[in-house]
Phi, psi and omega in degrees: 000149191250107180286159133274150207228171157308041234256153187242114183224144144287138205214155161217134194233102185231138162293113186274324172290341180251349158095017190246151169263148178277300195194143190217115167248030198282331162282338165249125185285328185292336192253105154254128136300142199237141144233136181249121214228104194278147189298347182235138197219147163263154172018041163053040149266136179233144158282145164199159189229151147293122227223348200192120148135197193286314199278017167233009168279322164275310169271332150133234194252336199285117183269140159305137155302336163328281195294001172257000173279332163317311205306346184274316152297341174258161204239123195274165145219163195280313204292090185339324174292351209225052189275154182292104195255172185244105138270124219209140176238142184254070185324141174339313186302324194272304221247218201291212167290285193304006166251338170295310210295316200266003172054074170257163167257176156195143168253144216242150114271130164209111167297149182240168174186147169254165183278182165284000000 
């Protein structure tokens, strides 16, 4: 059987052809996204769904492989002082729907943490 692990991330989301942030929760402390993310993986491809939070009150459950491709470099922990932070530009191609449908880069800040 495949545990799933938790993942807790903080975000910042800017269109880079429109010069703008799209979305954010880095600012509201009350909103963290959550994704559950099973720990075995084929060919260090990973899946994950969104279970909690903006992007998935928007985008639904399915995370862009953007934001699951840090995880083959980063070391999750529980412990709040040691959260994983990422910055990344993500091609269309990566992210989310509305950077597919609309062929956006979009640059990313984001932090993981694992969950409980």
């Amino acid at each position: 059987s495949t545990v799933s692990k938790q993942i807790l991330c903080r975000y910042l989301e800017y269109d880079i052809e429109g010069g703008d942030t799209t979305s954010s929760n880095i600012y509201t402390p009350a909103i963290v996204d959550k994704m559950l993310c099973p720990s075995v993986h084929r060919g260090r491809t990973y899946t994950a769904s969104f279970t909690e939070g903006y992007m998935q009150s928007t985008y639904n459950s399915t995370v862009p492989s953007g934001w699951l491709k840090p995880l083959d470099y980063i070391r999750l922990t529980r412990n709040a002082g040691r959260t994983a932070k990422v910055r990344i530009i993500v091609p269309h191609s990566s992210g989310t729907t509305n950077a597919s449908r609309y062929v956006l880069p979009c640059y990313y800040e984001i932090t993981y943490q694992l969950g409980r």
